[in-house]
C-alpha positions, 0 to 999 in steps of 0.5 A, a space after each residue: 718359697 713359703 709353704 702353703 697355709 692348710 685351712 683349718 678342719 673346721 667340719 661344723 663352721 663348712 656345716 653352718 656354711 652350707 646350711 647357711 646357703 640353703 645346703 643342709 642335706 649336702 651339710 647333713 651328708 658331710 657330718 654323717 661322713 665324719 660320725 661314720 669315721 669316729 670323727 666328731 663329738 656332741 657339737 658335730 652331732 647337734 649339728 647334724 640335728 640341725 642340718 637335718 631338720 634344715 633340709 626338712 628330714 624332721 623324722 631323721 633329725 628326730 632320731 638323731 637328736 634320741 642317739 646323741 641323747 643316749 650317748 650324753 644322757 647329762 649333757 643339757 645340750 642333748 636333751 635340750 636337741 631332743 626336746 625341739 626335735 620332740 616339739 617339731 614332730 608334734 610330741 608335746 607331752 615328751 618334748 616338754 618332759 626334755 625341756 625339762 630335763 635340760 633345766 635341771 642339768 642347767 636352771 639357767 639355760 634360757 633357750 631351754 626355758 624359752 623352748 619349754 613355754 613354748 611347747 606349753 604353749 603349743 599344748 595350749 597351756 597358755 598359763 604355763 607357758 607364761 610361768 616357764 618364761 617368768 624373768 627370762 629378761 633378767 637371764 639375758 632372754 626374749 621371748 617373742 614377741 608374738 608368742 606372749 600375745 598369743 598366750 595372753 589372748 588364750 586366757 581371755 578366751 572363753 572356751 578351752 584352748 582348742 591346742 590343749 583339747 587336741 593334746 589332751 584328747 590324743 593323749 588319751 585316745 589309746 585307751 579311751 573307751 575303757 577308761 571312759 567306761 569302764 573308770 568314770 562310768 560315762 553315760 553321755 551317749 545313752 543320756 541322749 538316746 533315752 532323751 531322744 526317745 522320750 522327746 519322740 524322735 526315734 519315730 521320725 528315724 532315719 535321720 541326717 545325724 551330726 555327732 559335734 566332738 565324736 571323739 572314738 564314736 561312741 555317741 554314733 554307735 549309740 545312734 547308729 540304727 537311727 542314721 541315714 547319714 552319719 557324719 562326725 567333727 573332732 578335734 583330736 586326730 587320734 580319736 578321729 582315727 579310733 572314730 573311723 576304725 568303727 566303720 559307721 560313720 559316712 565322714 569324719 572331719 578332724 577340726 574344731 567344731 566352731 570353725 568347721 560348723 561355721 563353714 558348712 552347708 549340709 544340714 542335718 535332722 539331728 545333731 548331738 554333742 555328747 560331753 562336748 561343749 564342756 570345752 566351750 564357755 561362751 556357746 554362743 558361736 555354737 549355738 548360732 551355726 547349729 541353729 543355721 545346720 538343721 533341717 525344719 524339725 530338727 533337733 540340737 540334742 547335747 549335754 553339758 556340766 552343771 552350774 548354779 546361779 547365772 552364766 557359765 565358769 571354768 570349773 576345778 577339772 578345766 571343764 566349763 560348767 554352764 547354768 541353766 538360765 545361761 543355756 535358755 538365753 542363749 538358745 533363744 539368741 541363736 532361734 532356738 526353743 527348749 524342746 526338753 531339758 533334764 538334770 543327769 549326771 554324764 559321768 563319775 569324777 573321783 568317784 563322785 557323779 558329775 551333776 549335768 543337764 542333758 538339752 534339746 533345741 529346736 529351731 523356733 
């Protein structure tokens, strides 16, 4: 009698199976087996990455992906798991630096360049992005389909990528305040408080105030003893959180302020957006919603950074510079009347005071 065939231990291939059919916690659980008995490599932990975050344990594939990065620090494979599990968590600045580490172990790996574009990309870095990909065809690649034109149309928009402020502004949230005002001597929020005083407005206090890009609140504390209500929109989660923290906001969204203005219907006396709209080209949209959000008498109080001539452009520090005849426009096609404007500087860069205009706008 012949003897039996034993089947091959084949631990990745029963892994890829399972996760295959819709198993990847029971997949994660044999592999976790195998690791526990000293029995596997760098595959069987990539793996194990994979099936992780196939069942959805994102935090867990995460801290699988930083153990096998440790154990093969030169190994393209492991930082190239590292990086998707970085991107997939949201950790862009960290995964992009993985990405890049990958590269240089091996300049030719394309799911490193492709994944590299990609979390550009997802940082709104659309003009990175499609440098990452460059001849990615002639190395055998694609990049899909959908994600160029989704870089592509970034370009083309006249504002600041919202993917990009939000990075940006998380990034910068711990230590926001004291960079902000202690390096770059940004006076935005009291621009505006000395402007609303000059234009009479503290007599009409308490007012309904929305602060448009509130970031960690300091334009609010600045107007705070004058808010009956006091609601704030920002982009950055972060800087949300550091916003809430102060305790003097009655709501704070955190989204971007064309979409989020477009859909509401509170009105508010004062609105102001305190070095906000330097993210934002074409104010168009912005004006319109806000012009459609105050109350009879109210104002649109902000500032923005400085151009000559006419229209608007993305200056050196990809913050848009708008011109005055540029501002008037607008806030005409939107309904609204040049209540003040002003020459200020909101803030220093390299030393050097930025030139602005701090405006107000009332409904015509």
């Amino acid at each position: 009698m012949a003897n039996a065939r034993l089947r091959p231990d084949d631990p990745i291939g029963d892994a890829e199976a399972l996760i295959a059919e819709g198993r990847a916690a029971d997949a994660a659980a044999q592999l976790r087996t195998r690791l526990e008995e000293n029995r596997g490599g760098l595959l069987l932990r990539l793996t194990l990455q994979k099936a992780l975050a196939a069942s959805g344990d994102v935090d867990a594939a995460l801290q699988s992906a930083r153990e096998t990065a440790q154990l093969y620090p030169d190994a393209a494979p492991a930082a190239l798991g590292l990086a998707h599990a970085l991107q997939t968590c949201g950790h862009l600045p960290a995964a992009i630096a993985e990405f890049q580490r990958a590269l240089r172990f091996d300049p030719e790996n394309v799911q490193a360049r492709i994944g590299l574009g990609s979390a550009w990309l997802d940082a709104g870095e659309a003009e990175r992005a499609i440098e990452a990909w460059h001849g990615i065809e002639e190395m055998g690649g694609a990049v899909p389909e959908t994600s160029i034109a989704d870089a592509r149309r970034a370009l083309r928009e006249p504002r600041c990528d919202p993917r990009y402020v939000r990075q940006l502004f998380d990034q910068f949230a711990g230590d926001y305040d004291s960079r902000m005002l202690g390096q770059l001597h940004y006076r935005a929020p009291a621009i505006l408080r000395e402007f609303a005083e000059f234009l009479g407005l503290a007599a009409g206090a308490p007012h309904s105030i929305l602060d448009l890009g509130c970031g960690t609140g300091l334009m609010g504390a600045a107007l705070g003893d004058w808010a009956l209500r006091l609601d704030g929109v920002d982009l950055s989660p972060a800087m949300a959180a550091k916003a809430r923290a102060r305790g003097i906001y009655d709501e704070i969204v955190t989204a971007d302020i064309c979409s989020w203005l477009a859909e509401q219907e509170r009105n508010y006396d004062l609105v102001v957006a305190a070095d906000t709209l330097v993210y934002l080209g074409d104010l168009t949209p912005v004006f319109a919603s806000v012009a459609a959000r105050l109350a009879p008498g109210g104002h649109f109080l902000f500032t923005v950074e400085a151009m000559d001539g006419d229209g608007f452009a993305l200056g050196p520090k990809r913050r848009w510079q708008h011109s005055q005849s540029f501002l008037r426009v607008q806030a005409a096609a939107a309904g609204l009347n040049v209540a003040g404007f002003m020459d200020c500087s909101p803030r220093d860069e390299g030393g050097v005071a930025v030139r602005g205009y701090a405006v107000a706008l009332a409904p015509a």
